[in-house]
N, C-alpha and C positions, 0 to 999 in steps of 0.2 A: 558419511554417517548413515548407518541402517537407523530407518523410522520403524518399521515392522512392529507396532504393537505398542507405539506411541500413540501420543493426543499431540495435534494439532490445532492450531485455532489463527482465523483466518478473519480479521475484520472487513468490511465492503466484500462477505464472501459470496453474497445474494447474485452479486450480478459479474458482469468484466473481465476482469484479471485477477479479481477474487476468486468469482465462480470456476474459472479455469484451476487455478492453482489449489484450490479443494477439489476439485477433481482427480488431478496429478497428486497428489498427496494420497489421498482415498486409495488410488489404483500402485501407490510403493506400500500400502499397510496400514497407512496412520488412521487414526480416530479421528476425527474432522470436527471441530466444532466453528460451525458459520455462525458469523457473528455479525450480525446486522439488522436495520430499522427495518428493511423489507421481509415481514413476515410469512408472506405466503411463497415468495420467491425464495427465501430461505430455507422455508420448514421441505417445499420440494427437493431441494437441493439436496437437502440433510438426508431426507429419505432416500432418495437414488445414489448416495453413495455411503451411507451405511455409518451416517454421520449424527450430529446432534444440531439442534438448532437453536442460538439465543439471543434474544432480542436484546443490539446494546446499540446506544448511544456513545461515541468512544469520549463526550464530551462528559461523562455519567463517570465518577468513579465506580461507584458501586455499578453499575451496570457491567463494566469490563470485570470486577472481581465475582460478578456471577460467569461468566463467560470463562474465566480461567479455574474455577471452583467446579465445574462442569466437566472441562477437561481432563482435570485432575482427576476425578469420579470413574473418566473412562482409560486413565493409562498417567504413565507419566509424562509432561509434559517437554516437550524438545522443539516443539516448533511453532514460530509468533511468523506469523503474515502481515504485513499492516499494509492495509490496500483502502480501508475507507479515508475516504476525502471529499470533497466539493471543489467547485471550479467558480471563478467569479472575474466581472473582468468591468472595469469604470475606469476613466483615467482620471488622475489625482485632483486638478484644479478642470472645472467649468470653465463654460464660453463666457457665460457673461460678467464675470469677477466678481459674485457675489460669493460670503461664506458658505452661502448654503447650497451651491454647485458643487460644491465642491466636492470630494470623493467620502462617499460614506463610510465615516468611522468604525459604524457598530457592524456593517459588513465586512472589514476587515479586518477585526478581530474575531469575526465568525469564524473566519477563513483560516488562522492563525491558532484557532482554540481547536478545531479539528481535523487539517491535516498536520501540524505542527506539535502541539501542548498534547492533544489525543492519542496521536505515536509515540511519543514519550510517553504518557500515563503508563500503557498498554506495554511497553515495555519493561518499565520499572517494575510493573505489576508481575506479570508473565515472567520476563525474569526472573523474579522474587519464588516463583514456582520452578522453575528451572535448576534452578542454587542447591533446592532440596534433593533431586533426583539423583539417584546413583549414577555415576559416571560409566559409560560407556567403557569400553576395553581402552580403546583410544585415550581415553580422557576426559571425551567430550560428552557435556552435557546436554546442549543444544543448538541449535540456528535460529537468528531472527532476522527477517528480511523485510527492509521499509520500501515500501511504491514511491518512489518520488515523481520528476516530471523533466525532460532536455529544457521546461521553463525556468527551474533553475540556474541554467545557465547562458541559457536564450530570450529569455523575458521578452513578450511584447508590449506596444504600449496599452496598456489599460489593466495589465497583469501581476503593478506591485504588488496583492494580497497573494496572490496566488505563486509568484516566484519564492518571496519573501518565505511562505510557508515551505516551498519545497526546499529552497534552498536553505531552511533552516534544518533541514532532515538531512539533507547532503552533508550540510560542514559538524554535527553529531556524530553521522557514524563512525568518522573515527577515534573518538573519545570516550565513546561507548564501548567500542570494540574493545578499543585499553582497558576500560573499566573491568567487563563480563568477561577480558581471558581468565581472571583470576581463578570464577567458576565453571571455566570450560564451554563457554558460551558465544557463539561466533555471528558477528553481526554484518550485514552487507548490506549495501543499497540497489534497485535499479530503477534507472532514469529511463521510463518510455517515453519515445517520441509521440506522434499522432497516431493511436492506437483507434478502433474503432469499438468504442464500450459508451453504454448509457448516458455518458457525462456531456456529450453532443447533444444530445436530446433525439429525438423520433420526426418524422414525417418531409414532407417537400424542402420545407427551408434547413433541418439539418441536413440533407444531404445535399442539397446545393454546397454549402458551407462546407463540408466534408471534401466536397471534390473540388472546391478552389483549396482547401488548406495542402492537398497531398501534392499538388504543381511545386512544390519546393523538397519533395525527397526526392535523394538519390537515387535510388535503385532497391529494391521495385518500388516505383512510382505509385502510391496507395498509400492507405492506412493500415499500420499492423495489425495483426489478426490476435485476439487474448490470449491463445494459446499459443503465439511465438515468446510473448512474456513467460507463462506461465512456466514454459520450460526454462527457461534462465535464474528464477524464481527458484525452481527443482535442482539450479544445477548450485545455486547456494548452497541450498538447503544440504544439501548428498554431500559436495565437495569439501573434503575437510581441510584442504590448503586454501581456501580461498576464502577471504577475512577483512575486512575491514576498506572495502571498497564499495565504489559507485560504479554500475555496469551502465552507459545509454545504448539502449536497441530501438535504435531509432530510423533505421534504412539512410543514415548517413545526413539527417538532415541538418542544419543551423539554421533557426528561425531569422526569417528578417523582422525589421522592427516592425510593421506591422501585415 
């Protein structure tokens, strides 16, 4: 699929595997709109690739219908990124058997409100802009590409909120895909492994943490780099036989349980 003079719109596109992939989007043609709570990391972003910047909470309806209203403004819209998320990790029952050890409720419906419920909005939404666009020569209307996680289907202990959410993105996409062939609209997933983006956190103790997690890849032994996603991400987006699947780039790895 040529993007060339399309709008794009890339949620968590501030940082990671967002920032990467409005990058790669940027440099095939598209109109970029970054869409995320980091403003300043944003608005830079926007500006070094000739993009737009807008602040959304993807748990905000109306914040994601400014962010797709936007895009609209600069082209027609073909391309959903959905890369914002958070990470959270408790394990379900306490040491000491009390209810209130227990795993926290309202964090795990945080978790499940935005990387899970947030990617559907944004889809539905975006979609919804999609539906209207003229169809390509092909047919095709658009690509939408969800971030999931190998948590999905590796879950460690303390990561029901966070498998739960991704692997409620995993078992969608193909339902979705059936739904948007109607309007020529092509949906994929990809499951990164231990990628090396913000979600670690910064300083001495996340990178201790970083370099005992990568001792269980394959080859190359590390964490991947945003732009090895970011190109797989691109190869959705471009590729117009390839539909309604989950990609893991993950250097081969399968999480132990913990």
């Amino acid at each position: 699929m040529d993007i060339t003079g399309a709008s794009a719109i890339v949620t968590g596109g501030a940082s990671g595997i967002g920032a990467s992939s409005a990058r790669l989007l940027a440099a095939e043609g598209a109109k970029v709109v970054v869409a995320d709570l980091q403003e300043e990391k944003g608005s830079a972003l926007a500006d070094e690739i000739g993009g737009a910047f807008c602040k959304v909470d993807v748990t905000n309806t109306d914040d994601i219908k400014n962010a797709v209203e936007m895009a609209k403004s600069m082209g027609p819209v073909r391309v959903l990124v959905n890369s914002a998320g958070i990470g959270w990790a408790q394990r379900t029952v306490g040491k000491d058997g009390t209810f209130d050890s227990a795993a926290d409720l309202d964090a795990f419906k945080r978790v499940i409100a935005i990387n899970l419920i947030g990617t559907f909005d944004c889809i539905r939404l975006a979609g919804t802009a999609m539906s209207t666009a003229e169809p390509l020569q092909s047919g095709e209307r658009g690509a939408i590409v969800n971030i999931a996680s190998v948590a999905a289907f590796d879950g460690q202990i303390g990561q029901a909120s966070y498998s739960a959410s991704k692997g409620g993105v995993v078992g969608m996409t193909l339902p979705i895909a059936r739904d948007l062939a109607a309007i020529g609209v092509r949906v994929n997933t990809v499951a990164p492994g231990l990628i090396d983006t913000p979600i670690y956190g910064e300083g001495e103790g996340s990178e201790a943490f970083k370099a005992n997690l990568q001792k269980g890849v394959l080859f190359p032994q590390r964490l991947g780099h945003p732009d090895e996603l970011a190109s797989v991400v691109m190869e959705c987006v471009t590729n117009s036989y390839l539909n309604a699947e989950t990609i893991r780039v993950d250097g081969g790895i399968r999480m132990p349980p913990k």
